[in-house]
N, C-alpha and C positions, 0 to 999 in steps of 0.2 A: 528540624528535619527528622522522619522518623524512618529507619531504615530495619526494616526486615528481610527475610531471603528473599520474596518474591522483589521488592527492589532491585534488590543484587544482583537477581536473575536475569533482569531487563536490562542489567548494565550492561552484560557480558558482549563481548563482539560476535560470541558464537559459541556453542553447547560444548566446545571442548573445553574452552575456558573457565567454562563453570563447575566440568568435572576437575580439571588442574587445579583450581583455586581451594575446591572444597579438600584436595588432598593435602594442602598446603596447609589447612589448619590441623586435619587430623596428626599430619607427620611433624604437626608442632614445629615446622620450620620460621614460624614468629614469634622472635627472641626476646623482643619489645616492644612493649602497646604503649602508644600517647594520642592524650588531646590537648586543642589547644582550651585556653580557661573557657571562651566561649563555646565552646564545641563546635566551632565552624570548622575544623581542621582534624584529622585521623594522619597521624604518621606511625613509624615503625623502623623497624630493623627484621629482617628476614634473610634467613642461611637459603645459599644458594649455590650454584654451581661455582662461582669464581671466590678471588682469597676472603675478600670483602662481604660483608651482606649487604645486601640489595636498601636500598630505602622507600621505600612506597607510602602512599601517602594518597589520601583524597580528600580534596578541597570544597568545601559548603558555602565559602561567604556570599557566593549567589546559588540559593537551589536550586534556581529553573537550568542552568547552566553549573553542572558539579566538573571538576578539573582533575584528573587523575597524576597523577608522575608516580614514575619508578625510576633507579640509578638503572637497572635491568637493561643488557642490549635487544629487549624483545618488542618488535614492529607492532604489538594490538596495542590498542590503547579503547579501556583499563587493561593492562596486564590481568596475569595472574594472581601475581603479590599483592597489586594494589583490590583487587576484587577479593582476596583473602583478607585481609584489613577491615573491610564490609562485611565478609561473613562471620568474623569475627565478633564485630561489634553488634552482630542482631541475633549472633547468637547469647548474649549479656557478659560475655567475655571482660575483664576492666582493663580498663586502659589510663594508665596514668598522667595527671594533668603536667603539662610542662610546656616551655615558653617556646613559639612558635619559630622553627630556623630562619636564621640570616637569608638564606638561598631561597625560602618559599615567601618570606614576606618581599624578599626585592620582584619576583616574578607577580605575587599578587598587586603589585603598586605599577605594573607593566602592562598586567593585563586590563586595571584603572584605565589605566594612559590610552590604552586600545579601545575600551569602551568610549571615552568620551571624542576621542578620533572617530569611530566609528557614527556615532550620534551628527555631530557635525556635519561630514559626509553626508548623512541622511538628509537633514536639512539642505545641502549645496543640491541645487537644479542639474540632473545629469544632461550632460552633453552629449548626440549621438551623430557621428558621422552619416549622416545622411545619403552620399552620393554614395559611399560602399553598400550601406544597405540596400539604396534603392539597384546595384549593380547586382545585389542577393538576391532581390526579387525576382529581378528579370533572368536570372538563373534559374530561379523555380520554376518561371511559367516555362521553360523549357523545359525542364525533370515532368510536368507536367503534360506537356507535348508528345512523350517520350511514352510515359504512364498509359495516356490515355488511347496514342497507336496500340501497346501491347495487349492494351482491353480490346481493341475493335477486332485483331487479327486472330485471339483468344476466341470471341464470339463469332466470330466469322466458319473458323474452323469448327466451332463445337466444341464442348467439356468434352467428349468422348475422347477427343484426341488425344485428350492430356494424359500423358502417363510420366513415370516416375525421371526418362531419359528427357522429353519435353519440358516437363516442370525445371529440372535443374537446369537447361537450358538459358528458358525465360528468365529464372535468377539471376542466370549469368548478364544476361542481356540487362536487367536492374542492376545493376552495380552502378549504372551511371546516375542512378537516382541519390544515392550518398554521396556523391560529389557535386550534383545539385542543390545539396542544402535539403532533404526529404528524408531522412531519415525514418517518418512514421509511414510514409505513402510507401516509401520500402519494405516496410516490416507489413502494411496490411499485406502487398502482393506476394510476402512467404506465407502470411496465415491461408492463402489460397494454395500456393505452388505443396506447400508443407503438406497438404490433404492427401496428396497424390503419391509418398514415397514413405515408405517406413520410420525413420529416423535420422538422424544428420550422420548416425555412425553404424548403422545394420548396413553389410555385405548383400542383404537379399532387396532389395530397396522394390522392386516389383508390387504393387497390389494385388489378389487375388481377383476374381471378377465377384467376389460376393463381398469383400469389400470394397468395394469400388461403386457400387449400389448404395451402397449405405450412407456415401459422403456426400453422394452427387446434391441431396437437397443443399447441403451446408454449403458448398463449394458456388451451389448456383445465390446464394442468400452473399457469401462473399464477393463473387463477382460482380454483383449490383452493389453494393459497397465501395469498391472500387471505381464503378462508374459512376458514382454518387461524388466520392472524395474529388473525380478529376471536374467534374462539373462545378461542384460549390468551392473546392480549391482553385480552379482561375478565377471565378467570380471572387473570392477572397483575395488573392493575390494583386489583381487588378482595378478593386477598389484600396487595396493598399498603397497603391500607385499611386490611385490618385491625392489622397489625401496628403498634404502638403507636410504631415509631422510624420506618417510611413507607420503611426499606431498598431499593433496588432488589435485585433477583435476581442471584446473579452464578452461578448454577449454568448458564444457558443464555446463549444471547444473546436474549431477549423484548425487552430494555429496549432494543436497538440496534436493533432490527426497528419497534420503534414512535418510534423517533427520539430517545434518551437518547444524549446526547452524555456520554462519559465522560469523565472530570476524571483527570487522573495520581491526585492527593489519592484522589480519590473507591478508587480501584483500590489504590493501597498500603494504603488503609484496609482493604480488603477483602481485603489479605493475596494480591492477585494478583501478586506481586513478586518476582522472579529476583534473585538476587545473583551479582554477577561473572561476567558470560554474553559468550559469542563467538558471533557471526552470520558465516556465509559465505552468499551470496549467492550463488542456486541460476540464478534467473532474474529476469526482469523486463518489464515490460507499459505501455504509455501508451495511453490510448484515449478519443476524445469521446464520453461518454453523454449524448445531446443530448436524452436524456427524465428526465434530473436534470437538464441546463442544468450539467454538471458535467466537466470534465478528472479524469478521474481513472490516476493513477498507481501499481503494484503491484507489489512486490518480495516475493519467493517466498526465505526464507532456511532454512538452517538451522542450529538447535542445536547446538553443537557437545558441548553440555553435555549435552542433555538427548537428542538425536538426533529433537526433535520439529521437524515443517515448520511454519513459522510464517508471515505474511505482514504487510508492513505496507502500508497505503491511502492516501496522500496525495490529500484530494478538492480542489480548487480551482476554484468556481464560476467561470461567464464573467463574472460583475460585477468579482469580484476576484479574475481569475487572474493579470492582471499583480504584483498586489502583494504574492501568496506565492513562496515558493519553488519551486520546480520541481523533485522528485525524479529519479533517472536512474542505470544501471547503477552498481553496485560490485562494483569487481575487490579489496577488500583485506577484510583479516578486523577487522570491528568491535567492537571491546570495550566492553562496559556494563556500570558500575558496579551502574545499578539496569535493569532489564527488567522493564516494565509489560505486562501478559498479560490483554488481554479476554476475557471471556467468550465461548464460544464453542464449537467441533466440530472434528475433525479437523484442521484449520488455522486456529489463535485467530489475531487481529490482534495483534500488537505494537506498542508503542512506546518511547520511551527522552526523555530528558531531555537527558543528554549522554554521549559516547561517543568513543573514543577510536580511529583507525584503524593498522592498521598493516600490511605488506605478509603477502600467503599463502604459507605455507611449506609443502614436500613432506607435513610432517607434520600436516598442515590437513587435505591432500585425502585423506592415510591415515584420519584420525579419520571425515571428511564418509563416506569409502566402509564404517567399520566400522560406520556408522549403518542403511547398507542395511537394508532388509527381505530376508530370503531368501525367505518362504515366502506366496507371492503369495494363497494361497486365504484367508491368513486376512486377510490387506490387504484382497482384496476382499469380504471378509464385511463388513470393517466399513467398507467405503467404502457396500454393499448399506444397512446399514444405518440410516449417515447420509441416502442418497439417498431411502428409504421415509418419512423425516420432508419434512413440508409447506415446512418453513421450513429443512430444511438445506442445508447451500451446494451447491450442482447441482455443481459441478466443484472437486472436492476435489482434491490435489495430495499423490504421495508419493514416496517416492526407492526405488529398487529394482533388487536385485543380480540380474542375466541370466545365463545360462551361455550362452545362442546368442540373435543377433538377426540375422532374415530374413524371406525371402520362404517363405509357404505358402499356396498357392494362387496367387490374383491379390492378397493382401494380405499388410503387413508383420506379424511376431508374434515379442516374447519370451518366452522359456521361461527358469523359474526354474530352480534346481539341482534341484529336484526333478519335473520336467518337465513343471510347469505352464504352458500358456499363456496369453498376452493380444495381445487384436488390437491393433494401431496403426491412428490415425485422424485425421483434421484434422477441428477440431471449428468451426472460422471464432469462436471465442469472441475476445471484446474486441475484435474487431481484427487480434486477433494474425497474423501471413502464415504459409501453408501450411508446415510441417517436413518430412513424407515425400518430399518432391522432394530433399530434404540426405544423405537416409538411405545410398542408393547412392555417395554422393561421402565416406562417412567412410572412415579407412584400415582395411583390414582385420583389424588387432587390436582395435580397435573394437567388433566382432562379438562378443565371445564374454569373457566373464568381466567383464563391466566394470558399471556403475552407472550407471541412468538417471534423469532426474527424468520423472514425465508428470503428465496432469494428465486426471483420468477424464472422463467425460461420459455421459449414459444418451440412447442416443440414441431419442428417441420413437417415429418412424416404427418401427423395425425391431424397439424394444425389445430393442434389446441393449446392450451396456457399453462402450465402446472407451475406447481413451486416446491422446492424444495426445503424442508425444515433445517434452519441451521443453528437457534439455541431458543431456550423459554428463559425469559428474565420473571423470576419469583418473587417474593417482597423480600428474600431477604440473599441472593445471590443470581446467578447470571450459566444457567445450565446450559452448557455448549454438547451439542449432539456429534462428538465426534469419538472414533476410538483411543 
């Protein structure tokens, strides 16, 4: 296991952690460094607030899954300590061999006992209460019933009506959708209501009338969304009815759009499952969606296996954002034994279990460049295609080989090898900060035969296609166009 800062970095639950931990080695508060003979184990002694020091300690006997402890009364896990211990040891620190604690080998022969419990399990056929679910269902189709009056009576009256006192209204009136079991169809109809008021916590909540102009395209692009979700969401829920085992679909994403929280289990059963997959990590995003009440977190990777773009979504509500982990860039190539693959379009969500890191090699960023797309008209047929569907993802994300990238006209464009064009564009999505201001400051080989990530968008007003630059993968690193 080869552990340097950018490891350690990734471990951290959160940016403070990583400042607190790095203080912890400066202020020499680590009295003691051990390993074990095999080096599967990092322990220590570290001076700390109380009489005693602290014990921290990080555990390797499985890398894809590392184990942290601290004696420390502190809620993150890895701590501080134990993430000092790490930076410790990558910074070539020595740590002395010695024979592994009483306390950490009876917990390692526990967590044994868990794994092969757990394995078992996996093998036993899950049992589902049926008549409850099917009692969930018919719940929905009424959250649905619900949904889809609020659409009619919406279109009836006209978007112009809606203003910031209306919206929160209609919210109000959705509430019964979370107690339907809809938690998604909930959150699309704040991504509409959300257009029409300032923020969840501005006093002036009013729109101006010149903004107000400006959303109406997105707002009407929403609304058919909406009327889209309640049309293929009864037809989903009603064939789910029918079918005698109450399956979810896994041909689409419907079941994540109306708020099916998937289960790993749920997904291996369903045979959505990679075996021995590497992730390079293309890009990455953090952004407050303050009309979910949600921190949400987005890592753009790709396949190396399969040369598909994938994405995974780290969501962490404001009630309990402190006490998840906190996602954030990776610079090293991931390995996953197992890769869970949602349903989904052009870009499925991922996830993983456990995973193993390890640093990127020249021949990473050869493999990530042979993935290129060369022939952009057919990229964008089917980017076209996904965007013509109600419910598919508005900003799809692809990787794509240039032969020239410049200026044509007043605006940026690359041209494939076969001399196809695409505009470049800032799309303001997530958050994200403008790229085309970077464009002019890349080096000049840069320009011309190299591989970009973008990330499309249709833009309403003008009805045309743009995409936005989000990094150039080089032969020998992965240039992320951010500030």
């Amino acid at each position: 296991m080869q552990i340097d800062d950018a490891f350690v970095d990734s471990q951290a639950p959160n940016a403070a952690a990583i400042k607190n931990a790095r203080g912890v080695v400066v202020k020499r508060k680590l009295v003691g460094l051990f390993q074990s003979a095999d080096g599967t184990l990092l322990f220590g002694d570290c001076k700390g607030s109380g009489a005693e020091n602290y014990r921290p300690s990080a555990d390797f006997s499985d890398p894809a899954k590392p184990v942290y402890r601290c004696t420390c009364p502190s809620h993150q896990f890895p701590c501080k300590h134990s993430l000092a211990l790490l930076y410790a040891h990558a910074q070539g620190t020595k740590f002395t061999e010695k024979e592994v604690p009483a306390d950490i080998s009876e917990k390692r022969t526990k967590i044994q006992q868990r794994v092969e419990k757990k394995k078992v399990e996996a093998d036993t056929p899950r049992k589902v209460n049926t008549s409850a679910l099917k009692k969930k269902i018919e719940t929905q189709l009424e959250g649905i019933n619900l949904l889809e009056s609020l659409v009619n009576d919406l279109v009836r009256a006209g978007l112009g009506t809606l203003n910031a006192k209306s919206a929160r209204q209609m919210e109000e009136q959705a509430r019964q959708l979370g107690n339907a079991y809809l938690p998604g169809a909930q959150n699309a109809l704040h991504a509409l209501t959300g257009l029409f008021y300032r923020s969840q916590i501005s006093s002036e909540d009013e729109l101006k009338a010149s903004e107000r102009e400006r959303i109406y395209s997105t707002a009407l692009d929403q609304l058919n969304r909406l009327h889209s979700l309640c049309k293929q969401g009864r037809k989903y829920l009603q064939n789910r009815l029918e079918d005698s085992e109450l399956k979810p679909e896994t041909e689409t994403d419907i079941a994540a759009w109306l708020g099916h929280a998937w289960q790993l289990r749920e997904l291996k059963d369903a045979g959505l499952v990679q075996n021995n997959v590497e992730l390079l990590q293309l890009a990455f995003n953090s952004h407050d969606d303050w009309t979910r009440q949600e921190f949400v977190e987005t890592g753009v990777w790709l396949n190396l296996q399969t040369g598909a773009v994938q994405l995974t979504r780290n969501y962490r509500p404001y009630r309990a954002a402190k006490h998840i982990r906190e996602d954030d860039s990776c610079f090293h190539i991931v390995s996953c034994p197992e890769l869970c693959v949602y349903p989904g379009n052009l870009n499925p969500r991922v996830r993983w279990e456990a995973a193993e890191p390890r640093p990127a090699a020249k021949t990473d960023y050869a493999r990530a460049r042979e993935h290129a797309k060369t022939d952009l008209r057919a990229v964008l047929k089917d980017v076209k295609t996904q965007l013509k569907s109600p419910l598919g993802d508005r900003h799809p994300v692809a990787l794509l080989k240039y032969r020239a990238l410049g200026l044509a006209g007043s605006g940026y464009v690359i041209e494939d090898p076969n001399g196809e064009r695409l505009a470049l564009a800032d799309d303001g999505y997530a958050g994200d900060p403008p790229t085309l201001p970077l464009l002019p400051l890349l080096p000049k080989p840069m320009r011309h035969d190299q591989v970009i990530l973008v990330r499309f968008f249709h833009d309403l007003d003008t009805q045309k296609l743009r995409a936005k630059p989000l990094s150039i993968v080089t032969e020998s690193d992965v240039i992320r166009l951010t500030y």
